[in-house]
Phi, psi and omega in degrees: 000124167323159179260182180255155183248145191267117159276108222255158187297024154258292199119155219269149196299340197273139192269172185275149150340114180291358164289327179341165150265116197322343182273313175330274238293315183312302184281355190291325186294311168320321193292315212282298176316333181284318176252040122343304197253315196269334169230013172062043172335147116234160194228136189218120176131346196286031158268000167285356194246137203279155196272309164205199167316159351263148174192187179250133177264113163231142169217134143347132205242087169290296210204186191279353185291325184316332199258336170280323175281344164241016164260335173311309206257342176275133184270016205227150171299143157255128163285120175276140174263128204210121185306159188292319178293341175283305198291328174233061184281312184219188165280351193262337186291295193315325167320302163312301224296334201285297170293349166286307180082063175288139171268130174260134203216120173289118159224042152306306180272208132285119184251085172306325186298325172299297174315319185271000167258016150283321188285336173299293166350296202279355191245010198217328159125346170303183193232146182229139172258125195260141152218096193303333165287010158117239158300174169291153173273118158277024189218016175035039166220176178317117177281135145313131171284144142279195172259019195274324219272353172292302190293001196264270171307001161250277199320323100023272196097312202287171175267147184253107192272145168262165183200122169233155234235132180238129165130307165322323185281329176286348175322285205254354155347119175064355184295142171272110173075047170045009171262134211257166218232158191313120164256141168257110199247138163248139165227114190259149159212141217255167162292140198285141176223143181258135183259164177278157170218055191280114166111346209277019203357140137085346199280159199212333152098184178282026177247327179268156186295351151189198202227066171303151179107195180228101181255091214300174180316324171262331180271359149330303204304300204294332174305299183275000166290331179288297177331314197278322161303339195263301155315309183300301157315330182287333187246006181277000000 
């Protein structure tokens, strides 16, 4: 097993893509020094993470540090899939949310609009980021996955890297106005697995023009039960 890298305050050598979104490319360097110097980043697994696109990013979900600690550290930009509280947190967050190029997502429902501008993302050669449980775990341990990030991954095609991710919650655990106190934050990522889509009709994968069939209830299931397994080792 890699030993863990320390990410140092100059930042990882890969500059962000210039396809990137100029607000992404802008803030990466700052973000990548801050958390360097204030919570000692380290990172252990990334020869498991492809160089680029298209693929799924999944993790464990505390708090908004997750998604910061793994647009740091992934060398390719991520469209994040991002709850409406999040995505409209102040007035100013949809502007981010926007210029970043975040996806927003409802899940009271089935949010299909959500879904088909992931897959379009993931069909344009990008990496879209995930956190199947969902809410934040407010109990700072692993949450049941939903079955969106199964049906994500068969529908897809693509691979799925797990990442599990330590420190965030004690980062911000009791903070007040979400500014977060001295931490030692980790990001472990596992090796990438591709799911089968035996049986599926009609499937095209993010290349084709559309996803025909039913990719029924288990096998979503048996899917986000691996992904949370997979995650669930990163973290012991």
């Amino acid at each position: 097993m890699a030993r863990p890298t320390a990410v140092p305050a100059g930042a990882r050598a890969e500059a962000p893509s210039p396809s990137a979104p100029f607000l992404y490319r802008t803030l990466l360097a700052p973000v990548r020094g801050a958390l360097a110097r204030f919570f000692d980043l380290t990172v252990e697994g990334l020869e498991h993470v492809p160089v680029c696109g298209p693929y799924i990013v999944a993790a464990n979900h505390h708090n908004y540090l997750d998604g910061v600690v793994l647009a740091a550290v992934v060398p390719t930009p991520i469209a994040f899939l991002v709850m409406p509280r999040v995505y409209r947190a102040t007035p100013l967050h949809p502007f981010f949310h926007r210029h970043i190029g975040s996806i927003p997502i409802t899940l009271e429902r089935p949010d299909m609009g959500a879904f088909r501008r992931a897959l379009a993302a993931l069909g344009e050669g990008r990496v879209v980021g995930i956190f199947p449980e969902g809410p934040f775990s407010v109990r700072g341990q692993l949450e049941p996955g939903l079955p969106g990030v199964g049906l994500l991954a068969l529908r897809s095609g693509v691979t799925v890297v797990p990442a599990g991710i330590r420190g965030t919650y004690e980062a911000l655990q009791g903070r007040r106005f979400y500014i977060p106190r001295r931490a030692r934050i980790a990001v472990r990522f596992g090796p990438p697995r591709r799911f089968a889509t035996d049986g599926v009709n009609g499937h095209r994968g993010v290349s084709g023009h559309s996803c025909e069939g039913e990719i029924g209830r288990a096998a979503r299931a048996r899917v986000t039960d691996r992904i949370m397994d997979d995650i669930a080792a990163l973290l012991r």
